[in-house]
N, C-alpha and C positions, 0 to 999 in steps of 0.2 A: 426081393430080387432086383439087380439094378438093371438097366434102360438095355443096356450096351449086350448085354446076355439074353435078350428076350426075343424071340426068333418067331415072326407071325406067316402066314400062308397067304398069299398074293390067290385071286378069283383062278387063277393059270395053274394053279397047284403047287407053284415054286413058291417054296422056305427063302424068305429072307430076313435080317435084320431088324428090329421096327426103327423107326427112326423117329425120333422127335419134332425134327425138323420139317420134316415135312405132314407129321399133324397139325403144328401151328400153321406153316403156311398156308395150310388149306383151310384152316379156320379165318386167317387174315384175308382170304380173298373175299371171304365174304362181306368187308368192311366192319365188322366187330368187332369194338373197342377190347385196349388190352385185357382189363379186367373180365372181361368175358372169355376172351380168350384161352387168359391163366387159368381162370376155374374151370373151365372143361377140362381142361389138358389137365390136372389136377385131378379131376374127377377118373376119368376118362384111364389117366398111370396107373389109379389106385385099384382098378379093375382089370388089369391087364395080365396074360399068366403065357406060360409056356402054349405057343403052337395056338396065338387066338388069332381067327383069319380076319383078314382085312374088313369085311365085311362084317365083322361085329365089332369094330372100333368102331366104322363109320356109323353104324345105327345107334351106339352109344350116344357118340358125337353130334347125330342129325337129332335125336330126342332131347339133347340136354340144348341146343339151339334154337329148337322150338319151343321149348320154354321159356324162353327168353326174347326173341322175336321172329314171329312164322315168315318173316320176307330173309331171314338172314340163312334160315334152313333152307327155305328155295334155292336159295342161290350157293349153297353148301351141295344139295342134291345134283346139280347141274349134270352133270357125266350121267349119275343114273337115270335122268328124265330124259338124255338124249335117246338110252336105249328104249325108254318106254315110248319111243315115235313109232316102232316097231308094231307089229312080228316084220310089216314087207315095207320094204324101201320109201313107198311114194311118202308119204308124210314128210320125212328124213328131206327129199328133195326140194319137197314146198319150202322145207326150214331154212335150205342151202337157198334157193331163188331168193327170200325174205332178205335172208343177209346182204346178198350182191345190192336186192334192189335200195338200201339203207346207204349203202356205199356207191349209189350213183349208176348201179346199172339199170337198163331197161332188160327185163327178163321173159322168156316163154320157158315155158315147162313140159316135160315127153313130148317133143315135135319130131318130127322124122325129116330126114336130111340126105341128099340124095348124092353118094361120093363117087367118085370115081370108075371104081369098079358095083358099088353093091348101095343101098340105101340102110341110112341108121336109125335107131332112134336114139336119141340124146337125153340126157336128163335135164338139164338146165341148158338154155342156150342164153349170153347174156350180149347185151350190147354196151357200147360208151365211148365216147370220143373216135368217133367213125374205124372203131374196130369191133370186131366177134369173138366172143371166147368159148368153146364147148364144155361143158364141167359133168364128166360122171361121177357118180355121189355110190360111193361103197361102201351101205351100211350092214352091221353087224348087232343082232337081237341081244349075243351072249357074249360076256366080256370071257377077257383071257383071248381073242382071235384079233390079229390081224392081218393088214395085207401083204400080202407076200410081193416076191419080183415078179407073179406072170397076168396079175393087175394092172401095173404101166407098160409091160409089155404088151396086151390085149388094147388097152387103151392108147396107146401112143398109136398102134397099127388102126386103128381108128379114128383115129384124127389124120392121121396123111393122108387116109382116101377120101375124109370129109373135104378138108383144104385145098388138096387137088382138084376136086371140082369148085369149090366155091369158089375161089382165088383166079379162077380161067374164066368164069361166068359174069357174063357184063353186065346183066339185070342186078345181081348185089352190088349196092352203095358199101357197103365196106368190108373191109381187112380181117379174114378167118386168122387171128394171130396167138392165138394159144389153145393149150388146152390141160385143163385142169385134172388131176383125181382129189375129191372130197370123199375122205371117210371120218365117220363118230370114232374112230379107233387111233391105232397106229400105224407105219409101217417099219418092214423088216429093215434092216440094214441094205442088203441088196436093194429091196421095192426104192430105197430112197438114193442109193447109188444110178440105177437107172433111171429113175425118172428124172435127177437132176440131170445125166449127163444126156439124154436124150432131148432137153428143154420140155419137160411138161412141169409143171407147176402142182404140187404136190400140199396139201391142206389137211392135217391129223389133228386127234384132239390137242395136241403139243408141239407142234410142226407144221410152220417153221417157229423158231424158237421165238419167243416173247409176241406170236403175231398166228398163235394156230388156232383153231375152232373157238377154245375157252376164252381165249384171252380179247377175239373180234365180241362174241358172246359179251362179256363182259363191261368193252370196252361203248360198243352200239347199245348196251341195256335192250336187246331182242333176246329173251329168256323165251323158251318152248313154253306150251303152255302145262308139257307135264311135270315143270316145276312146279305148281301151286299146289300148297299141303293142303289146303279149304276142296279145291273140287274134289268132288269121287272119279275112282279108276273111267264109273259109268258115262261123267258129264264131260270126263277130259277125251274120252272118244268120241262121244259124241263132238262137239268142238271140232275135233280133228276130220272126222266124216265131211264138216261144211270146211274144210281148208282154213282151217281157224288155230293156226300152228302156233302164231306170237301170242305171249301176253298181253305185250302193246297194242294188237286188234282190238280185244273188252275195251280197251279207254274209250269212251266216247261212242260207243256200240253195243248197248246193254244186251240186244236182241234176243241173241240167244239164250242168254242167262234169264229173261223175261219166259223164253218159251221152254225153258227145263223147267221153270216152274219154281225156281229157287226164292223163298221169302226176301222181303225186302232188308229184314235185319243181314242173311246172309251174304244176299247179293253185295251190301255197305262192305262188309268184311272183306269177302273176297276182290272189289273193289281198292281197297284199302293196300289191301296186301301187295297186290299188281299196281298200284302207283310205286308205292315205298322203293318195290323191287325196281320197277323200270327207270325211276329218279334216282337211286343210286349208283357208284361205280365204285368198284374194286380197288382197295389201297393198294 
């Protein structure tokens, strides 16, 4: 059966086309040379039939990469260890604060903020260059959802009562001057119609284009920690219980990994793993 006739099921329930091209490219993000490449994708055709869903390309694809190297399946899994920060928000928003603070902000996390008419609470609040940015983090456990128009709408009215008062208040040293939506997801067509024409600043797994969630992810080497194929479901929650969101935390912090109790051969490995991943970047 050829490529072009082969019609697989998106996590959303929608039939679409499979596409080649964007298996490989999602194997090349990973920094896998070609030869590794072509043989999945080789592998990966010759298994392929009428009506196979997305989700069983990819665990094809994430098994035959782990064979070959466990840091390059990390970074293959990416998208689905965003939703493993999950079932509830907070984690998701530790991961969003890590990010800013890599990129130069000084960050707090749920603070409450007191606006104009009513008090908020905020997800992320970040600072830099004597301004403020507020950033709510809308995340999503189950793929196939995202955010719709009444997201930046709820948020934007949220941010004019926070700025109205901070902006008139002489005690803050600096400039309430944006405000963000972060989701693990997408948004609709509308959600990104209004948030752009309203000035909120809008951050999806793909959006904005060449600079959204995956690509800062990628480009910082700050991978979650429920990338790594080495820890159990049990040790990456734990992890996450102490705000231990990054990979990049373990370097130089064995701690916790000492008090799970994980042998010294594993600890090396898992170790190992989490350099590879964090010293690489994405071709």
């Amino acid at each position: 059966m050829k490529q072009d006739n082969i019609h697989i099921i998106k996590s959303s329930g929608e039939k679409v086309k499979f596409s080649l091209g964007k298996l490989r490219n999602s194997l090349k993000r990973t920094g896998a040379d070609n030869a590794i490449v072509e043989s999945i994708i080789e592998k990966v055709m010759a298994e392929l039939y009428q009506g196979i869903s997305t989700k069983e390309i990819y665990n094809r694809a994430f098994a035959l990469l782990r064979n070959k190297k466990s840091y390059l399946a990390s970074k293959y899994k990416l998208k689905k260890a965003i939703y493993e920060l999950g079932p509830t928000g907070f984690p998701f928003e530790r991961f969003v604060s890590a990010i800013l603070k890599y990129s130069g902000y000084k960050t707090e996390v749920g603070k409450i903020l007191q606006g104009r008419c009513v008090t908020h609470e905020i997800d992320v609040i970040a600072h830099k260059n004597n301004k403020t940015t507020i950033v709510e983090c809308k995340f999503h456990s189950e793929q196939g959802l995202n955010c719709n128009v009444k997201i930046p709408l709820y948020i934007n009215s949220r941010y004019q009562d926070v700025s109205s008062f901070w902006n008139t208040n002489v005690k803050n040293e600096t400039t309430l001057s944006k405000g963000w939506v972060v989701t693990n997801t997408r948004f609709t067509k509308d959600a990104l119609q209004y948030g752009n024409c309203c000035g909120l600043y809008l951050l999806s797994w793909d959006y904005p284009k060449n600079d959204g969630l995956k690509d800062r992810i990628d480009r910082l080497g700050l991978y979650p920690i429920t990338v790594s194929t080495l820890l159990t479901n049990r040790e990456k929650q734990f992890l996450l219980s102490r705000d231990m969101v990054l990979c990049r935390a373990l370097i130089g912090d064995v701690f916790y990994l000492d008090h799970l109790g994980i042998s010294d051969l594993r600890k090396k490995k898992i170790l190992n793993e989490i350099n590879q991943l964090c010293a690489t970047q994405s071709r």
